[in-house]
C-alpha positions in Angstrom: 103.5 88.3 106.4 106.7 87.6 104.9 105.8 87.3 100.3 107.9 86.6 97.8 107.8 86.3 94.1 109.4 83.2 92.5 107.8 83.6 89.4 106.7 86.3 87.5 106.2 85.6 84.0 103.3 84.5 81.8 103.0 81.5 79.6 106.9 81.0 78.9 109.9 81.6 81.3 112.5 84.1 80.1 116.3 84.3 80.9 115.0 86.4 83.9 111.6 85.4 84.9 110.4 82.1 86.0 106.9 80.9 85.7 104.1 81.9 88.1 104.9 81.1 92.2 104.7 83.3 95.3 105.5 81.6 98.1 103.7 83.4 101.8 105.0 83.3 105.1 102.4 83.9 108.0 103.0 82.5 111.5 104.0 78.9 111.5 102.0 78.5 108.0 104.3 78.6 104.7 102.8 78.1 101.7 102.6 78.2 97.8 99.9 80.1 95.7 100.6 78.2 92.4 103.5 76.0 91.1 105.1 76.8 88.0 107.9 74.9 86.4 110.4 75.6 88.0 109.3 76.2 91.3 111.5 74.2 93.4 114.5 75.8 91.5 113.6 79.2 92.2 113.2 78.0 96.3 116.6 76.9 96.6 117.7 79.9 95.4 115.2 81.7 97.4 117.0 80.1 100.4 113.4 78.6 101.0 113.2 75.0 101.8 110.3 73.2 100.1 109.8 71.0 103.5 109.0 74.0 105.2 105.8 74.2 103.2 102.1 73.2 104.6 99.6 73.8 102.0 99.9 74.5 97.8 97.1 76.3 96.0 96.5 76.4 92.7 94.5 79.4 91.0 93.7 76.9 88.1 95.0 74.1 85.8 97.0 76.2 83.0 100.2 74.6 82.5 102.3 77.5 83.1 100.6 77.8 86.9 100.9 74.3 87.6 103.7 71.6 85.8 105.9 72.6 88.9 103.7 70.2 91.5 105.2 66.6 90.8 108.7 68.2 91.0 108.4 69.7 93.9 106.1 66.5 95.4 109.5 64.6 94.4 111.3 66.9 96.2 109.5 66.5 99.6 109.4 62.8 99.5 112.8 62.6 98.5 114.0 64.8 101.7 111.6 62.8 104.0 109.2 65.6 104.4 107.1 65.2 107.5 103.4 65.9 108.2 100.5 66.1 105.8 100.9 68.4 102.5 97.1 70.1 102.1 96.8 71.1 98.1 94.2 73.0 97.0 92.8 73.5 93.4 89.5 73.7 91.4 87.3 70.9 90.3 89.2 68.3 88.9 92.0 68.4 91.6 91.9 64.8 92.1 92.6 63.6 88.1 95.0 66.4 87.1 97.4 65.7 90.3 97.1 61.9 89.5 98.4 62.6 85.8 101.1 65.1 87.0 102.6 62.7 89.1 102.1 59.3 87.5 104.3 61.3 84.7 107.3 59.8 85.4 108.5 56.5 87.5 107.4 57.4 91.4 107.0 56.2 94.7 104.9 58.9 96.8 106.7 58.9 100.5 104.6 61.6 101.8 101.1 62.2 102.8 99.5 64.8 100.3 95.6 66.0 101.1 93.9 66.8 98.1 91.0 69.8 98.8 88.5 71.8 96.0 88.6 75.0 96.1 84.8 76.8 96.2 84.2 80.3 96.7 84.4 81.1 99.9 86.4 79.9 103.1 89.3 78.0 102.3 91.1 77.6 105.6 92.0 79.4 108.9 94.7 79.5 111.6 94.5 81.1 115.3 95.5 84.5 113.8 94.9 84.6 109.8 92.1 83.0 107.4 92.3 82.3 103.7 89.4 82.7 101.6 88.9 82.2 97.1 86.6 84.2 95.1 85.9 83.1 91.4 88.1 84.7 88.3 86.8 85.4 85.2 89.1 83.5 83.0 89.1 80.7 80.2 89.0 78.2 82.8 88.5 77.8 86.3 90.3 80.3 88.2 90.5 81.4 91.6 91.9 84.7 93.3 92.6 84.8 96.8 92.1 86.9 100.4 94.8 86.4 103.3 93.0 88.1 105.6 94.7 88.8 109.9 92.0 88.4 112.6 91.4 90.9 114.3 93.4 91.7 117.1 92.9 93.1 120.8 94.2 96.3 121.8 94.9 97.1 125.5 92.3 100.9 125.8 95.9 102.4 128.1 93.3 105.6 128.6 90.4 103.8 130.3 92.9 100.8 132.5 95.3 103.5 133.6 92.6 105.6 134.9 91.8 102.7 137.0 95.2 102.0 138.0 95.9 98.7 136.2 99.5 99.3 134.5 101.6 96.0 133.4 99.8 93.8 135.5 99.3 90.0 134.0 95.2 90.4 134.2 95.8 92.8 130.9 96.8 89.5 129.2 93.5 87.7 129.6 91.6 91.3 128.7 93.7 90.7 125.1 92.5 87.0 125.1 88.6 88.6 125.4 88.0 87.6 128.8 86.4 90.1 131.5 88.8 90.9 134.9 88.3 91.4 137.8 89.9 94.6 138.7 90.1 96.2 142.6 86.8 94.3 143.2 85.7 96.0 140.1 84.7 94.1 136.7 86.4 95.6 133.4 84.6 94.3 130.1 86.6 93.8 127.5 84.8 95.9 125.5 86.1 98.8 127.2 89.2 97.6 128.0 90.3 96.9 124.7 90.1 98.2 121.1 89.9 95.8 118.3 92.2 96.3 116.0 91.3 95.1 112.4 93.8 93.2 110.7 95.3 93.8 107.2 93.8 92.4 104.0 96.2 91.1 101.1 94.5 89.7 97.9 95.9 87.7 95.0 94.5 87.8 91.6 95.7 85.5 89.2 94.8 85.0 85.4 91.4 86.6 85.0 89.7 89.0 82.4 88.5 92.6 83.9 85.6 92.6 85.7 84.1 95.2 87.7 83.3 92.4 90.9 86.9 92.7 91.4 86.6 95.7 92.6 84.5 94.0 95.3 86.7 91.3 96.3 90.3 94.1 96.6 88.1 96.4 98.3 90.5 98.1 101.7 92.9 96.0 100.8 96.2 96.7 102.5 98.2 94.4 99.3 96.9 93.8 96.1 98.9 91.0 93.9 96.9 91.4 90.5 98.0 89.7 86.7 99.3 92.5 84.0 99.7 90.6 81.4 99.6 92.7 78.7 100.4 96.8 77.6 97.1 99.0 77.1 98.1 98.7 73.4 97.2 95.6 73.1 93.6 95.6 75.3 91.9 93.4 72.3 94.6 90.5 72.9 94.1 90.8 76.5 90.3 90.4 76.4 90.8 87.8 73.8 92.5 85.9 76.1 90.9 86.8 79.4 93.9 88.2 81.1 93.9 92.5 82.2 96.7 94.6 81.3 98.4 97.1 83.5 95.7 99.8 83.3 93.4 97.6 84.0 94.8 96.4 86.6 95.7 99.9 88.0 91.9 100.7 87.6 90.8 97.8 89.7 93.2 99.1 92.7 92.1 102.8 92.6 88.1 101.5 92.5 89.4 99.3 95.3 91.2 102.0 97.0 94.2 99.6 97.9 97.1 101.0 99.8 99.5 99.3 97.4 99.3 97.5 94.1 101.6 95.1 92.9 101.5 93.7 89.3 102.8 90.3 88.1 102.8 87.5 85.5 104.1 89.6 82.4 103.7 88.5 79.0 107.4 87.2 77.4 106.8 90.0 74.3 107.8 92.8 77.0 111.2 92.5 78.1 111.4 96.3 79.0 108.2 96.8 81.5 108.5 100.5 82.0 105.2 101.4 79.7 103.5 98.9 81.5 104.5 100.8 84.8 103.9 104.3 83.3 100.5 103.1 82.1 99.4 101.6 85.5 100.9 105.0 87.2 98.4 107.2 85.3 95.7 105.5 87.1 97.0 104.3 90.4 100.1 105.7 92.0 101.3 103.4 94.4 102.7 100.4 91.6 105.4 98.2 91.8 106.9 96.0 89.0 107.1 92.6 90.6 110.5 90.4 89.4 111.8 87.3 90.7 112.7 87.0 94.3 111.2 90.0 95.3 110.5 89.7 99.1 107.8 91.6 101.0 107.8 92.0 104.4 104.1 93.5 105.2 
């Protein structure tokens, strides 16, 4: 999975930070997970072309996470994007995409699939599926699991024993069909070992919550809001958003492999107490800015 930040900011942009985006790469599927003002902006200097993209989701209706859609929906019908857009979003999709682009003077060119998100399944592809869970925020909000399918490993100690060694049948054993071996049937399940496939979950504006924990749990990448310093925890709850220890505490309970934290308030234009804080409960942090690229 190829990940990178567009936006990282909270609310307002900054002179640095654009307003919330990531934009994921996996297979022939390229997508959005919220459109901040600004979006399409921070693609072209991402060197990412917006009629790449397949699908948009939207965590919720907050300005800041979504007044970037009818820009970019100009965009794509203005470059004569091909194929059918799917965008995702809580109840209500339907009205607050019809406002956002009857905004201005438009012709839509392009066909755009309009989909609720409810906890759950989103959508799947041959090798990855995409599930929501529910946030606990001041409006509907929705985190997300990118989750790889599991994958067949070729069991070298049992096939060599019996001789088979690059041989074309060891492609259908990795499809999870039986061969036929020698006169001899090999299973797959002991020809192969499944190999589970990594977990990467995205949580967007939310207060803290111990289900969290629940929903991270194993994964290989957690994405999680920081909005606010530990000094401030009153605010935060105030305003149902976590700040970095928080944050930090839901990736150790979790045991995540590695934490990254986003969508910053604009008050903190140094973020290295936010860092320290989240460090003295979880080790494995990093400070997400824009156009930070993951390859994972």
């Amino acid at each position: 999975m190829k990940l990178v930040f567009l936006g990282t900011q909270g609310m307002q942009p900054t002179r640095d930070r654009g307003l919330p985006s990531m934009y994921l790469s996996l297979e022939n599927e390229n997508f959005l997970i919220d459109c901040g003002e600004g979006t399409q902006r921070q693609m072209r200097i991402a060197g990412l072309k917006p009629t790449k993209l397949t699908r948009i989701l939207i965590s919720h209706f907050h300005a800041d996470h979504v007044l970037g859609l009818a820009g970019l929906i100009r965009n794509l019908s203005a470059n004569e994007y091909k194929g059918t857009l799917c965008v995702y979003g809580p109840r209500g999709l339907s009205k607050y995409y019809e406002h956002l682009t009857k905004s201005s003077l438009y012709v839509e060119r392009i066909k755009v699939k309009l989909l609720e998100l409810k906890p759950g399944f989103v959508f799947e592809t041959e090798k990855f599926t995409v599930e929501c869970f529910q946030l606990f925020h001041s409006v509907e909000s929705f985190g997300f699991i990118v989750k790889e399918k599991p994958r067949r490993k070729i069991n070298l100690v049992y096939t060599k024993k019996l001789g088979l060694v690059q041989h074309p049948l060891l492609g259908d054993l990795q499809k999870g069909k039986d061969i036929v071996w020698n006169g001899k049937r090999v299973s797959v399940s002991k020809g192969t070992i499944l190999v589970p496939g990594k977990k990467f979950v995205f949580i967007q504006d939310t207060a803290y919550n111990s289900k969290l924990v629940s929903f991270a749990k194993g994964a290989d990448l957690l994405v999680s809001e920081s909005t606010f310093q530990d000094s401030e925890k009153e605010k935060a709850k105030e305003y149902k958003h976590m700040t970095s220890s928080q944050a930090a505490l839901v990736a150790k309970k979790a045991k995540v492999k590695q934490l990254v934290l986003t969508h910053f308030s604009q008050r903190y234009e140094d973020l290295s107490v936010m860092e320290a804080e989240a460090k003295k409960v979880f080790s494995e942090v990093m400070m997400a800015k824009d156009f930070l690229e993951l390859d994972v």
